[in-house]
N, C-alpha and C positions, 0 to 999 in steps of 0.2 A: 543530392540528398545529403543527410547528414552536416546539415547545416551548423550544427552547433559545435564540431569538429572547428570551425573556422574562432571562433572563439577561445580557442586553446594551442595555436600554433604550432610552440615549443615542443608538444604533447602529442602532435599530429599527426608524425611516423609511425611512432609508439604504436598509437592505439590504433592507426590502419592495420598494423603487422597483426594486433593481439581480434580484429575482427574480421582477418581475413574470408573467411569463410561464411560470411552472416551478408544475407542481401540487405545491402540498402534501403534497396525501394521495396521492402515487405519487412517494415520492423512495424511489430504491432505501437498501437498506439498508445492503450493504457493494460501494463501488469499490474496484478496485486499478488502481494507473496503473504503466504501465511509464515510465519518466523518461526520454526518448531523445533523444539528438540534441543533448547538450553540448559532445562535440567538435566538431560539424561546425561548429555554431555560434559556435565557436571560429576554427576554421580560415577559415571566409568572413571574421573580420575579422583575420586576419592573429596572432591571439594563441593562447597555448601551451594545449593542451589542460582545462590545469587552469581554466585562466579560465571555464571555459564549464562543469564542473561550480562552481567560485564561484558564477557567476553560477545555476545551475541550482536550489541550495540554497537563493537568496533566494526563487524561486518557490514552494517547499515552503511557508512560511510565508502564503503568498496563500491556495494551495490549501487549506490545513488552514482557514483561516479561515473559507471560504468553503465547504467540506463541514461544519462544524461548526455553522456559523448557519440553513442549510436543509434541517439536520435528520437529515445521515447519520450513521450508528450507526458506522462502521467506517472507516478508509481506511487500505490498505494501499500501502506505497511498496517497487518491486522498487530496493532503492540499492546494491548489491553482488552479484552471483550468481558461485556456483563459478566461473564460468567468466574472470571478471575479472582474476582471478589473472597468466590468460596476458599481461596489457597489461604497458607499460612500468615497470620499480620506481618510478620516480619519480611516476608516474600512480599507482598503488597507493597507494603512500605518503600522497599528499595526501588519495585518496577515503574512507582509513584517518582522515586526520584528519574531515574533513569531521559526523560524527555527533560528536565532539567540540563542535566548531565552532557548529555549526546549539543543538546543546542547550545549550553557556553560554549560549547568547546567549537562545534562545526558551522554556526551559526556565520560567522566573516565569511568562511569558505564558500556555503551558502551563494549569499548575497553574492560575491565575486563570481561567481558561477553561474549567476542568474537564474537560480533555483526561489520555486515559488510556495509558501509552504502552507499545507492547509491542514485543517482540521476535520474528519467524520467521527461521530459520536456525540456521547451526551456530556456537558460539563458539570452536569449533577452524581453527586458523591468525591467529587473531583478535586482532591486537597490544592489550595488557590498556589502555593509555589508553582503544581503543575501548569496551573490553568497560567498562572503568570508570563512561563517560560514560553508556552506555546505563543499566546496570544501578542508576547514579544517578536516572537518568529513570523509569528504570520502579519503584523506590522510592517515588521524591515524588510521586509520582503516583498509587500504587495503593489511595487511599482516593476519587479521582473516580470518576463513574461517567457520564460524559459520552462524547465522542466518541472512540472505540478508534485509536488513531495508529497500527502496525504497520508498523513497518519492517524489510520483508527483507530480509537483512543475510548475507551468506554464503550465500546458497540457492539450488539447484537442486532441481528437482523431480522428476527420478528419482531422487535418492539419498533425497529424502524418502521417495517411494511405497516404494522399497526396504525403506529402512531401518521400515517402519510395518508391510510387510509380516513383517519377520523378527519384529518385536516381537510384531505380531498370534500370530502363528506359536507363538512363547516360552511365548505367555498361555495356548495351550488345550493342551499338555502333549501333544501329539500325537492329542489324543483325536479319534477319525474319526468319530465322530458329534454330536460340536458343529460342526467342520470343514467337513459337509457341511449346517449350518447358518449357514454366515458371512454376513451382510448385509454390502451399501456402509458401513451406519454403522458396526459394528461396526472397520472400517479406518479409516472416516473418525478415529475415536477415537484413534486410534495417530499421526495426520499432528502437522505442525508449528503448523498452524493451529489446533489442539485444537479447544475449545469456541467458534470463531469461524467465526461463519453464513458458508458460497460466498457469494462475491461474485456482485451481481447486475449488475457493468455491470466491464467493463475499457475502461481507455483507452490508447492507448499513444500517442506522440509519433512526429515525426521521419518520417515515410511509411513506417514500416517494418509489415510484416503477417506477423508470426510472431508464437506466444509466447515463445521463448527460453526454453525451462525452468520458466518461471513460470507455480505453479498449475495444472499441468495434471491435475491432477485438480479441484480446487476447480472452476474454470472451465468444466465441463463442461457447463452449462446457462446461463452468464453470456452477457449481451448484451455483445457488441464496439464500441466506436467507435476510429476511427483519424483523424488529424490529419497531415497535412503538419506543421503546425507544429512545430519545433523547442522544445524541454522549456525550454529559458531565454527563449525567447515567450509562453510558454505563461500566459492569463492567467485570470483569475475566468470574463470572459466566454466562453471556451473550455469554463470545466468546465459552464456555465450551456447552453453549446453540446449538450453530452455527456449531459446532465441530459436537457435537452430532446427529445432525440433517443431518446434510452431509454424517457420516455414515450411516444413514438410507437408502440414496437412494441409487439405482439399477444405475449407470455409462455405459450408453450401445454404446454412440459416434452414433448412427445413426444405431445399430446393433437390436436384438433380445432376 
């Protein structure tokens, strides 16, 4: 296991030492983290909101490094949702920059690392630098086939169910007797997340205990961890935390 250990050598001791205690063979396959608690973390030191998504950004690259070397298939990041819209223009403005931002800079890294980078959400309202900078990413990137980076980016999750559902709807032509054969997957087919496995673990930040929109379908069977810790705290040893913690439970889907 841990195959992609083998791809970083130099790196290899290191990062045995830092996950000694994390099985191998039970690293889930796809996290989503909700990223929370940039403002606040702002505000306890007196600085303007934006500082504290800055700061929150440079964590992104810890975490991606450290779900890539122990072996996760997937990480998905909630970094904008519909609902964000309603904050300040200037708060906008900047978290509009922010995927810009993060992928000049980590983009090679990226690539060298054989990270694969996607997008969930809608590209509508979506100032086109953003959409540029992704869409560059998910370009250069789309002959790895290493660890799946997903960044949701504009997204709520009833407008997704919704909108999956009308599509599903579109597909069978009103026919009542397929209709009255629709499976889960058959929807699941239609989501945002397409052909990318539920997440088996969510983390969220910041002490907060909702989902906010996020994945609420996907999420239906995923193990929960929640952290006090604020998202620009937030360290390797936290996810190593989250890891840990996910192995401990018993996965039974509705079983015995």
């Amino acid at each position: 296991m841990l195959k992609k250990l083998t791809d970083h050598k130099k790196n290899k001791k290191n990062i045995k030492d830092e996950i000694i205690n994390i099985d191998e063979d039970n690293i889930p396959k796809h996290v989503a983290i909700i990223m929370d608690g940039n403002g606040r973390w702002a505000k306890k030191r007196g600085l303007p909101r934006i500082a504290g998504h800055r700061e929150g950004m440079n964590v992104i690259r810890k975490v991606v490094k450290r779900a890539n070397h122990i072996g996760v298939e997937a990480l998905t990041l909630y970094a904008f949702s519909t609902e964000n819209w309603k904050r300040p223009k200037n708060e906008v403005d900047f978290l509009m920059r922010l995927p810009e931002m993060f992928l000049n800079k980590e983009l090679p890294k990226l690539i060298d690392e054989n990270v694969v980078v996607r997008l969930t959400g809608s590209k509508e309202n979506l100032p086109k630098h953003t959409i540029n900078a992704v869409e560059k990413a998910i370009e250069d990137t789309k002959n790895n086939d290493g660890l799946i980076l997903n960044f949701a980016l504009n997204y709520g999750s009833r407008s997704e169910i919704l909108q999956a559902v009308k599509q599903l709807y579109h597909s069978l032509d009103e026919n009542k007797e397929v209709i009255d054969h629709i499976t889960e997957d058959d929807l699941s087919k239609f989501l945002m997340t397409g052909d990318l496995q539920d997440p088996d673990l969510l983390i969220r930040t910041s002490g907060e205990i909702r989902l906010s929109n996020f994945m609420l379908w996907q999420l239906a069977y995923a193990e929960f961890w929640f952290t006090d810790v604020l998202w620009p705290d937030f360290t390797e040893d936290h996810f190593n935390e989250a890891i840990q913690v996910y192995q401990k439970r018993a996965r039974r889907y509705g079983g015995v």
